[in-house]
C-alpha positions in Angstrom: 103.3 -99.7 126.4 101.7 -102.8 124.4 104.2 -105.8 124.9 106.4 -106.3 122.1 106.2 -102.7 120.6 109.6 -101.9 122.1 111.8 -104.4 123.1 111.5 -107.9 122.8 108.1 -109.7 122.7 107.7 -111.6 125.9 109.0 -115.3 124.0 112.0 -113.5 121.7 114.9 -113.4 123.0 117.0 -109.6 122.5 119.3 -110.6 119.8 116.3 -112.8 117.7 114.4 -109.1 118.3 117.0 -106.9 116.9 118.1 -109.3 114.3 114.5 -108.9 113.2 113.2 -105.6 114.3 116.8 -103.6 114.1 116.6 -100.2 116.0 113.2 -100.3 116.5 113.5 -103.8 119.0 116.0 -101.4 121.6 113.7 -98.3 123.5 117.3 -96.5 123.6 118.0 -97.0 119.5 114.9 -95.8 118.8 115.3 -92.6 121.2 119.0 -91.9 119.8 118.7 -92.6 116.2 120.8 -95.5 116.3 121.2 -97.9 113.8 122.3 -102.0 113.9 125.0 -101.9 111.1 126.2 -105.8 111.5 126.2 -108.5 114.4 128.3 -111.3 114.0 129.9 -114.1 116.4 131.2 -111.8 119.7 130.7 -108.1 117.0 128.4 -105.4 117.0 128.6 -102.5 115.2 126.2 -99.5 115.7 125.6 -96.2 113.9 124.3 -92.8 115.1 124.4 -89.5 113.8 125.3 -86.2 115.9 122.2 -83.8 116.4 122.9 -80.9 117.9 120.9 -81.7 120.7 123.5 -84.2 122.0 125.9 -81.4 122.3 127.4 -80.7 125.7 127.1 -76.8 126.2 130.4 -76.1 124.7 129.5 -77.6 121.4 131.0 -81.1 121.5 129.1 -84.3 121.6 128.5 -84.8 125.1 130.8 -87.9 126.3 128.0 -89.8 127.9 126.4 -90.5 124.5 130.3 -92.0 123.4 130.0 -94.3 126.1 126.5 -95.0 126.2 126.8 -96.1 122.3 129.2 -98.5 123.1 128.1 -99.6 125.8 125.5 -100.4 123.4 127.6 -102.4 121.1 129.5 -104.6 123.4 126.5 -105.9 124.7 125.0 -106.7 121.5 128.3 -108.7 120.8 128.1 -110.4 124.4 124.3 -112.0 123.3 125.8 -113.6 120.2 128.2 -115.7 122.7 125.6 -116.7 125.5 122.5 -118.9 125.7 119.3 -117.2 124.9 118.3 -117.9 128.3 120.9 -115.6 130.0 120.9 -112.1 130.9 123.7 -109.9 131.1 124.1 -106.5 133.3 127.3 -104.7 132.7 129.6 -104.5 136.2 132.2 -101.5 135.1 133.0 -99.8 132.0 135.6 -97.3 131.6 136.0 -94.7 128.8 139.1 -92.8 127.3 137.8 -89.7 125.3 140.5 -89.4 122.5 138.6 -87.0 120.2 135.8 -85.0 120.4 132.7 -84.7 117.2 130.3 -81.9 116.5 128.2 -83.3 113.2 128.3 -86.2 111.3 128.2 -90.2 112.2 129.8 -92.1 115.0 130.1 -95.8 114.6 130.8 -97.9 117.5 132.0 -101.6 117.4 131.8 -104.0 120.4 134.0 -107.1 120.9 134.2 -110.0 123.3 137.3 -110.2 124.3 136.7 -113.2 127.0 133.3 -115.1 128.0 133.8 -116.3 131.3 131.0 -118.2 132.6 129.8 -115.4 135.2 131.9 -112.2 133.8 132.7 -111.7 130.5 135.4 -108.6 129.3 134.5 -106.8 126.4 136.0 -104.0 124.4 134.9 -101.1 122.0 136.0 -97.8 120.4 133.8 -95.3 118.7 135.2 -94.1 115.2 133.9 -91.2 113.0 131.9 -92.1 109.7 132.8 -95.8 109.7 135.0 -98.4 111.1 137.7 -97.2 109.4 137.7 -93.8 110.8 139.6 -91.6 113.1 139.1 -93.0 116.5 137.3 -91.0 119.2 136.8 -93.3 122.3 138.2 -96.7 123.5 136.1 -98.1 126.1 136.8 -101.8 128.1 134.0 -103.2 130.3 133.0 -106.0 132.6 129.6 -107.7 132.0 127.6 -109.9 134.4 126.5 -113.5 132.9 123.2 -114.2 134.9 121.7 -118.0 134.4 
């Protein structure tokens, strides 16, 4: 794939490539239909609509894509808090599946909860059609800061 058609160009850092390019900077976004909704100082908050492709076989969305989504969002918080020069790699993440979703829009918001200079702890929850929504999933990670 040409450099710079998805993902960031070789000299742009991530969050300068979403800030510019939105979805279409993140492989995964593009792929899932997701959608950068804000990014400010340690926040992200994505959007994504349920297809019925995403559904497990019983019907539900499938919990992977819950945790994948904000997965998603906490580390698009973490790269407003670290040097452009760093990397991040997320260590452990663990999900609570509160409420399941068949149709509509899921919005997931990621938060730094504490930068360390090595690990930094994050948290997120995925709601139903905004931020102020029912909540369907609560998830708390661990991210790798690599210099």
């Amino acid at each position: 794939m040409p450099e710079g058609v998805h993902g960031p160009a070789k000299n742009e850092s991530y969050l300068t490539a979403i800030r510019t390019r939105g979805s279409d900077a993140n492989p995964f976004f593009r792929l899932m239909g997701i959608s950068v909704a804000d990014i400010s100082e340690g926040r992200a908050e994505l959007s994504m609509t349920v297809l019925p492709m995403m559904h497990n076989g019983v019907g539900w969305l499938q919990g992977g894509m819950y945790t994948a989504l904000t997965d998603e969002a906490m580390a698009l918080a973490l790269y407003t808090v670290i040097d452009p020069s760093e990397r991040i790699a997320t260590i452990s993440e663990s999900t609570s599946f509160l409420r399941g979703v068949r149709e509509g829009t899921i919005v997931a918001v990621g938060r730094v909860l504490k930068r360390g200079r090595r690990v930094a702890f994050m948290e997120g929850e995925v709601r139903a059609d905004s931020e102020q929504g029912e909540i369907l999933a609560r998830s708390t990670a661990a991210f790798a800061v690599i210099a």
